[in-house]
N, C-alpha and C positions, 0 to 999 in steps of 0.2 A: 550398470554403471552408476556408481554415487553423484549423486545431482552437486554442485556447487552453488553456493552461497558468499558474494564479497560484500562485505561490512564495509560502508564507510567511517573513517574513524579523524578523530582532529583533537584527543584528548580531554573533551569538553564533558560533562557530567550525561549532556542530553545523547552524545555519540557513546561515552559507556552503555546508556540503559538500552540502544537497538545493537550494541556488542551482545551485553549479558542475554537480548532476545534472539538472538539470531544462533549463538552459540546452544541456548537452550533449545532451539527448532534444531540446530545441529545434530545435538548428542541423540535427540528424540530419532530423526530422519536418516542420519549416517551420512548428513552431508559433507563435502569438502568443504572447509571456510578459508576464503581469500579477505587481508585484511587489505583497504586501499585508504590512502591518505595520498590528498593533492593541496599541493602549495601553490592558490594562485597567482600566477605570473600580474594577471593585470594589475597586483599592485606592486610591481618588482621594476626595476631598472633591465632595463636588457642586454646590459652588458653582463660579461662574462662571470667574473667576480660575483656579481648577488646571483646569478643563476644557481652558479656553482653552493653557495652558501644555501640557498633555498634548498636545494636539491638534498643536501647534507642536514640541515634542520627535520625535510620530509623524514629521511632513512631513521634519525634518532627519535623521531613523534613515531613514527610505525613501531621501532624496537618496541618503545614503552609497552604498546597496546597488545603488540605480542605477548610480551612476557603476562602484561595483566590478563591478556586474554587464557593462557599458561596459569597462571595464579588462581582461577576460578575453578579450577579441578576437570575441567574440557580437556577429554582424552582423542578426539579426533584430529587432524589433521588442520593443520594452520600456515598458510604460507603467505606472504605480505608482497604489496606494491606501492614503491614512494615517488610519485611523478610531481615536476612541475609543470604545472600550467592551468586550462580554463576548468574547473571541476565539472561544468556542464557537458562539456564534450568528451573529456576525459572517460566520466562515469559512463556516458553512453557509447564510447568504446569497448569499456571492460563489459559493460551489460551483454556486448554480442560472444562473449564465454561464459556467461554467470545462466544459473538456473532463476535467479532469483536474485535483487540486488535489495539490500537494506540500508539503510538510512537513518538517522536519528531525526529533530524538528527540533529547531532555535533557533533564532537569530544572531547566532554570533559565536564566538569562539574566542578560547585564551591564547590563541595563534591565530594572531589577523592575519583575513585572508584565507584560511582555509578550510572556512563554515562551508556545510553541506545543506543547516536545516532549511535556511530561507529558499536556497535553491531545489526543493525537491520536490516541489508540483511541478516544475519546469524539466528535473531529471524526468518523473513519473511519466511528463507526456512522450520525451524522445529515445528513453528507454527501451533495445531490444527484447525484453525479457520483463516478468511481474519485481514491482518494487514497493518493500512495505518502507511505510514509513511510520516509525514508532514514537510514540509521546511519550515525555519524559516523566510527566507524573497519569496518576489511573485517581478521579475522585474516590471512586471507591475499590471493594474486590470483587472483581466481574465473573459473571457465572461463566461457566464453558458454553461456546456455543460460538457460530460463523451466522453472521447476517451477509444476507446480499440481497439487492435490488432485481425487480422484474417489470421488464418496458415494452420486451419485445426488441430490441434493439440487438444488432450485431454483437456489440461490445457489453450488450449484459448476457448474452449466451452463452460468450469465453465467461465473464465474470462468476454466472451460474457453475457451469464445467468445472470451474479452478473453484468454487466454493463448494463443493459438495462434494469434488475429491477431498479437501481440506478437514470438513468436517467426517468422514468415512475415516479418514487415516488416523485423526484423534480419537475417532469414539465420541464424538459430540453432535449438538441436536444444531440443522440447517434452520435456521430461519429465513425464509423468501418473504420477501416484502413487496407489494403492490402498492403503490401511491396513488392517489388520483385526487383530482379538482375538480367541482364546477368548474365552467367560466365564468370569470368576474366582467361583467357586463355591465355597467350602471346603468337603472335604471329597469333591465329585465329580467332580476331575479326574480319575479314572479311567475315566471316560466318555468322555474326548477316544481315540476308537481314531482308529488312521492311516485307517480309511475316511472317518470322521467328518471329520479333517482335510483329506483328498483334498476330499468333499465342498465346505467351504469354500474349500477355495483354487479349486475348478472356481466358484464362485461369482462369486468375485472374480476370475477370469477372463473370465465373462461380465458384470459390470458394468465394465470397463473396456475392453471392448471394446463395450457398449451408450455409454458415458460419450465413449470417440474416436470414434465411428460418425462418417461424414461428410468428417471433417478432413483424410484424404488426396486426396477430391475435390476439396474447397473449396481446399487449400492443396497443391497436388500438388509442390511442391518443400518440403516441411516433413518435416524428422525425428521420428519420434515415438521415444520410450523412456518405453515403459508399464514402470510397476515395480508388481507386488505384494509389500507389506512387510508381515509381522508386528511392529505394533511400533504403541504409541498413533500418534494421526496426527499430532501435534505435532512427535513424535521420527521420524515418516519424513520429514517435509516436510524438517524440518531438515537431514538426514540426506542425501536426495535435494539440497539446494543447496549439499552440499560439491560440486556437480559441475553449479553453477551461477550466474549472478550477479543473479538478478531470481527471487522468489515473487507469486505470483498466490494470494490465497485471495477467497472469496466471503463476503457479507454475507447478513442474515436481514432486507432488505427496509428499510420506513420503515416499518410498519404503529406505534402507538401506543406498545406497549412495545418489541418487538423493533427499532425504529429506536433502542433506547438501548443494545442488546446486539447486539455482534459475534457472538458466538458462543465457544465456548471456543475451537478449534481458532485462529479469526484471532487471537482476542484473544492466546491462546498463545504462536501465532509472532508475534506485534509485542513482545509483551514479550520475546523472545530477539530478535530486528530481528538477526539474523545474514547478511542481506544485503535489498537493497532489496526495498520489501515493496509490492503491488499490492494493495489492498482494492476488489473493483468492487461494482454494487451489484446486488441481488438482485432 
């Protein structure tokens, strides 16, 4: 069965570039593409009249997107949803039929009211399903390649799994990243001897070789490029995707509160969104 993927869309140049990426992962994957556009109510009157008007403004912002979406030469399947009301809730409705939910990043839209970008760390966390979220400009032309982080954490083991099928199904090289710190301790860095350091880098040695256990089995034509970086994990991952064009990081689950927090690290890298960014779920 063809996985599905629904785009969020609002018109906006930043919602075209995760159409044009999504529809491109389409054509590639054979997936289903759902296009969705939500008009939020909270800035609407709630009477009948502007509902109705909202509701009719969504149906002709989704046509457009269709057809643009139609215009790019995307021979697969395309079928549209134009809802009013919270886009947060919304999205994370459609997420529980989507394989995959996408996303553009901006703050704003030429249809007040029915921006996606500002709200997609906060979709990312409550989202049934993985949600990229795509940048609207790339400083440069990024080599092929999937970075993901290694902590040992639940939510980087989905994040690994969904990153290494990612890279297997393209043909591109896995980069697994380890980060690690001293403690910053005032006054007792004198303690850090080079055994001491030896020490943990042999650590972080063996957690990323417990973190890729498996993946040359399962995926026997995949490149791995394990890095251990001293350096916060925000600024390795980062660091690690100048020498890639897709990040995978992991979620902290749906559990009560932590389905409302990313985590630092994801939240992190989306606030930098320095190349397409894979949130799966934990």
């Amino acid at each position: 069965m063809a996985e599905k993927y629904i785009i969020g869309v609002d018109g906006s140049e930043q919602s075209r570039a995760a159409l044009d990426w999504g529809l491109a992962r389409a054509a590639h994957t054979g997936a289903h593409v759902e296009l969705l556009h939500v008009a939020d109510d909270s800035f609407l009157s709630e009477s009948v009249a502007f509902l109705s008007e909202a509701q009719k403004a969504s149906e002709q912002m989704l046509a457009a997107e269709c057809e643009y979406a139609k215009s790019t030469g995307f021979t697969g399947e395309v079928t549209g949803t134009a809802v009013v009301g919270h886009p947060i809730v919304e999205v994370e409705e459609a997420s529980k039929r989507a394989d995959l939910v996408i996303l553009g990043a901006h703050t704003g839209s030429k249809l007040a009211g029915s921006f996606f970008g500002t709200r997609a760390v906060k979709i990312a966390a409550v989202s049934h399903c993985p949600v990229a979220v795509i940048p609207l400009h790339q400083n440069d032309e990024p080599k092929p390649g999937v970075v993901v982080g290694i902590d040992g954490s639940d939510g980087a083991k989905k994040a690994i799994a969904f990153a290494a099928e990612e890279a297997s199904l393209r043909g591109v090289p896995l980069i697994a990243v380890y980060a690690w710190m001293p403690p910053l301790t005032p006054g007792l860095e004198y303690l850090w001897s080079e055994d001491l350091v030896a020490s943990q880098r042999a650590s972080a040695e063996e957690a990323i070789a417990i973190g890729t256990a498996g993946l040359a089995g399962r995926y026997p034509d995949l490149v791995i490029d394990r890095r251990i970086v001293q350096a916060p994990p925000v600024t390795a991952l980062l660091q690690a995707a100048e020498d890639a064009d897709t990040i995978v990081v992991g979620s902290r689950g749906r559990g009560s509160l932590s389905r409302l927090l990313l985590g630092s690290v994801s939240h992190g890298v989306l606030q930098a969104l320095t190349r397409p960014t894979i949130v799966t779920r934990a």
